[in-house]
C-alpha positions as CSV (number, residue, x, y, z in Angstrom):
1,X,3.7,33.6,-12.3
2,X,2.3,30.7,-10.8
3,X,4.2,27.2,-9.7
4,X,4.0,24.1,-10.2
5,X,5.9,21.3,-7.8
6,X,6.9,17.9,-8.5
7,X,7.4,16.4,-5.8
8,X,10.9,14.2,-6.0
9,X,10.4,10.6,-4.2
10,X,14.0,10.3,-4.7
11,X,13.2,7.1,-6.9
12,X,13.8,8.1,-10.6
13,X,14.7,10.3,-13.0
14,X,12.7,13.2,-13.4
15,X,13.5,14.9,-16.4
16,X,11.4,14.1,-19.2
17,X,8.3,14.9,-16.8
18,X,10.1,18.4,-15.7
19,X,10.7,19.0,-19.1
20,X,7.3,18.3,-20.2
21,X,5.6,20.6,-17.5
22,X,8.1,23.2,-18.3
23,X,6.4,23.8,-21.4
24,X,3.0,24.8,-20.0
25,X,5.0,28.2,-19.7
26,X,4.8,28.2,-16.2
27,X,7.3,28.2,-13.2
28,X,8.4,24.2,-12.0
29,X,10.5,23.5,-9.7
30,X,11.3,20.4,-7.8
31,X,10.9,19.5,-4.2
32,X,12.1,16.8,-2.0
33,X,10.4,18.0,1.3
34,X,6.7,16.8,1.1
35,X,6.0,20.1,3.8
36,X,7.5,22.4,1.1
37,X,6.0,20.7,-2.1
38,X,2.4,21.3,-0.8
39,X,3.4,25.4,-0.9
40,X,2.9,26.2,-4.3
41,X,-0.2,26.4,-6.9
42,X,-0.2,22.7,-8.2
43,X,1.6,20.0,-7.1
44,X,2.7,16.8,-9.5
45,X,2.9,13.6,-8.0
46,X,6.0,11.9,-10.6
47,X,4.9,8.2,-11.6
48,X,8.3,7.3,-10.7
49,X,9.5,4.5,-7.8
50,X,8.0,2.1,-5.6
51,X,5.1,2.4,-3.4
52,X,5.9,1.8,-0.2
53,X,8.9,4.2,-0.6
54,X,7.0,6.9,-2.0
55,X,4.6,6.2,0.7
56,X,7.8,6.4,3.5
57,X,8.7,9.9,2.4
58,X,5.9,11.4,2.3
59,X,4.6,9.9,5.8
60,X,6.2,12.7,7.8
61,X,4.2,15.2,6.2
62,X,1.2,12.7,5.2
63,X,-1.6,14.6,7.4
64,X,-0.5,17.8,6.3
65,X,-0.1,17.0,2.7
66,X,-3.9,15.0,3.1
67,X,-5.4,18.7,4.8
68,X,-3.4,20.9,1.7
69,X,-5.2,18.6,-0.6
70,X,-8.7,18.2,0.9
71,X,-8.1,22.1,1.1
72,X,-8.4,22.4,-2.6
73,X,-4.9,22.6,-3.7
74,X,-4.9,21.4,-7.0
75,X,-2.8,18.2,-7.3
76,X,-1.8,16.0,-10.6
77,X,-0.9,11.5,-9.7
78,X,0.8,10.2,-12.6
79,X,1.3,6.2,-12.4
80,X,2.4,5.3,-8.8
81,X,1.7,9.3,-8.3
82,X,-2.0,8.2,-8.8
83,X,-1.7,5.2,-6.5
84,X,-0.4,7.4,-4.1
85,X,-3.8,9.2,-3.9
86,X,-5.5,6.2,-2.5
87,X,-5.9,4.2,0.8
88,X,-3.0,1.6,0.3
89,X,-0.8,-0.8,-2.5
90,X,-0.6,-4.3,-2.5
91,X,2.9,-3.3,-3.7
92,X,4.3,-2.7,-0.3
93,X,4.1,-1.1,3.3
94,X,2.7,2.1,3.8
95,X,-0.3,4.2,3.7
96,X,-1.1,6.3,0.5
97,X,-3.3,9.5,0.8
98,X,-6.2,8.3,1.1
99,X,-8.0,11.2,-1.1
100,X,-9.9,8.6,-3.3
101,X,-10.9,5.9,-1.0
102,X,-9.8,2.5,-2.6
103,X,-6.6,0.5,-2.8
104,X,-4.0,-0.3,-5.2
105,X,-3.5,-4.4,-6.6
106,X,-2.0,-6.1,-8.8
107,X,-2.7,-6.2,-12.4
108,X,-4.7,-9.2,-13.6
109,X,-3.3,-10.3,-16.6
110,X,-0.7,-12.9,-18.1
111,X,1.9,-10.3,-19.3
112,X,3.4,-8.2,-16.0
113,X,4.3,-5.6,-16.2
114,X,1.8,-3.9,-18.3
115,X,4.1,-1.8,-20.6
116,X,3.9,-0.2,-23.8
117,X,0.6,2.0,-25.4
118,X,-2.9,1.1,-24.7
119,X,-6.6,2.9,-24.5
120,X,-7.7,5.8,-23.3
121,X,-11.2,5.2,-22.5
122,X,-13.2,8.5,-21.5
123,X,-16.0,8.0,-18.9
124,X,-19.0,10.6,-18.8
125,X,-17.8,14.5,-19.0
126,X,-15.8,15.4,-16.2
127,X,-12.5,17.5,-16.8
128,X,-9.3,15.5,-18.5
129,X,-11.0,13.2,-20.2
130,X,-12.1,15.2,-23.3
131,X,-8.6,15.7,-24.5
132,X,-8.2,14.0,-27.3
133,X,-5.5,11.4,-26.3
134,X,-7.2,8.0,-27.7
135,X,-3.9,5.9,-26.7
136,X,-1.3,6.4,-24.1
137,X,2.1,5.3,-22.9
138,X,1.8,2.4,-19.7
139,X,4.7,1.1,-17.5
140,X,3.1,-0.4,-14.1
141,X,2.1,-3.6,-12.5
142,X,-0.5,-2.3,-9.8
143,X,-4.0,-0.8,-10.6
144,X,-6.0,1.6,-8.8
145,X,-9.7,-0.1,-7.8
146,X,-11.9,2.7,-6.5
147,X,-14.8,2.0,-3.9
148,X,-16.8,4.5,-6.5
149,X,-16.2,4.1,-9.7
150,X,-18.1,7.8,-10.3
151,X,-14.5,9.0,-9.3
152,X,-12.9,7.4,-13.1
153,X,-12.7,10.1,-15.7
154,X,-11.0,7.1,-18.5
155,X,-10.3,3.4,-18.6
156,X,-8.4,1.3,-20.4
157,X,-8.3,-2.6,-20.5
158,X,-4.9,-5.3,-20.6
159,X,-6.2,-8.6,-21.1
160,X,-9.3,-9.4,-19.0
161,X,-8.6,-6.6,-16.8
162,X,-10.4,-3.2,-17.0
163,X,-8.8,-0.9,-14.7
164,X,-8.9,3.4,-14.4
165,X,-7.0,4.8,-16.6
166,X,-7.8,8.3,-15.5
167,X,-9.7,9.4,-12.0
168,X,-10.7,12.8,-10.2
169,X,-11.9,14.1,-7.0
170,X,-12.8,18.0,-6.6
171,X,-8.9,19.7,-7.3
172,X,-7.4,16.2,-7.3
173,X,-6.7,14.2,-10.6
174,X,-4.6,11.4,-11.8
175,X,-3.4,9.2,-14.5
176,X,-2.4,5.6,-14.8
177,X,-0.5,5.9,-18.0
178,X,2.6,8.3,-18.4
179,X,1.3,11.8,-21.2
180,X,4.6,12.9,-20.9
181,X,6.1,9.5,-22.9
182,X,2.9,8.9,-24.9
183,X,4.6,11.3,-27.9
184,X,3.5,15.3,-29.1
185,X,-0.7,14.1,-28.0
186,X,0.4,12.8,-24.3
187,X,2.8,16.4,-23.7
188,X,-0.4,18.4,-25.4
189,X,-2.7,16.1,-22.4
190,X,-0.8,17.1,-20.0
191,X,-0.3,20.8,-21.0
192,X,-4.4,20.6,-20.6
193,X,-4.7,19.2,-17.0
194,X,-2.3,21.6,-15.6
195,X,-4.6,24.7,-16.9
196,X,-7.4,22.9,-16.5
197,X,-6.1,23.1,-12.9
198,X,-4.6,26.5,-12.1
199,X,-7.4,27.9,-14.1
């Protein structure tokens, strides 16, 4: 059976995302050695925490982590886990992946943090962003602003501010919003991108 990893920051509770992945029907289990998350068959970056710790605990391992992904292991961001696939956060210290070149910034809008549901915008045809999920669950106050905007799959807008609400790279994918709180469509979502990516 194949695995999938989420990788534990040690920031937040994990559960409703575990519980969520658990019902792809495959194996999850959860790691708190970045080294040890990377060996498995797709690895879940939990939208959980704070930047620049996320960023601290996965620094010991960053270059290997960085060389499992740009090896093709296919790997899921979700909120600050898709922050954590770019350059760096105006959020705090630290160096994110650096898989999608770009950086993280504040929101731009009156109302900070952005939470509750909002758009899901698809952009082109790429993979994940023909599922189906018109709205979606937020919670965040940073945005990811790619140098190419080819790598957005969705967006979404809060206020004035359009912003990704989905992006991929090759076996690398992520999403701003949070499937596994946006009801029955945003579990179904996520049920998609993981056998979208261990297919």
């Amino acid at each position: 059976m194949k695995r999938v990893t989420l990788f534990d920051y040690g920031a937040g509770n994990l559960h409703s995302l575990g519980k969520a992945l658990a019902e792809t029907g495959y194996e999850v289990r959860i790691e708190t050695d970045p080294r040890r998350a990377t060996e498995t068959d797709l690895l879940v970056l939990p939208g959980v925490g704070a930047f620049q710790l996320a960023a601290e605990r996965l620094a010991p391992a960053r270059e290997e982590v960085r060389t499992a992904l740009a090896d093709g292991l296919p790997t899921i961001g979700i909120c600050l886990g898709m922050q954590l696939l770019f350059d760096e956060s105006e959020e705090g210290k630290g160096r994110g992946l650096g898989v999608i070149p770009g950086r993280v910034e504040r929101i731009r809008s009156p109302r900070v943090p952005h939470i509750g549901w909002n758009s899901v915008e698809p952009s082109g045809e790429k993979a994940f962003a023909r599922a189906g999920l018109d709205v979606a669950y937020y919670a965040h106050s940073f945005v990811c602003r790619p140098e190419d905007e080819s790598v957005v799959t969705a967006w979404t807008t809060e206020a004035e501010d359009r912003f990704p609400a989905a992006v991929r790279a090759g076996n690398v994918a992520g999403v701003q919003f949070h499937p596994e709180k946006s009801s029955r469509e945003g579990v179904t979502f996520l049920a998609e991108m993981v056998r979208e990516a261990l297919r």
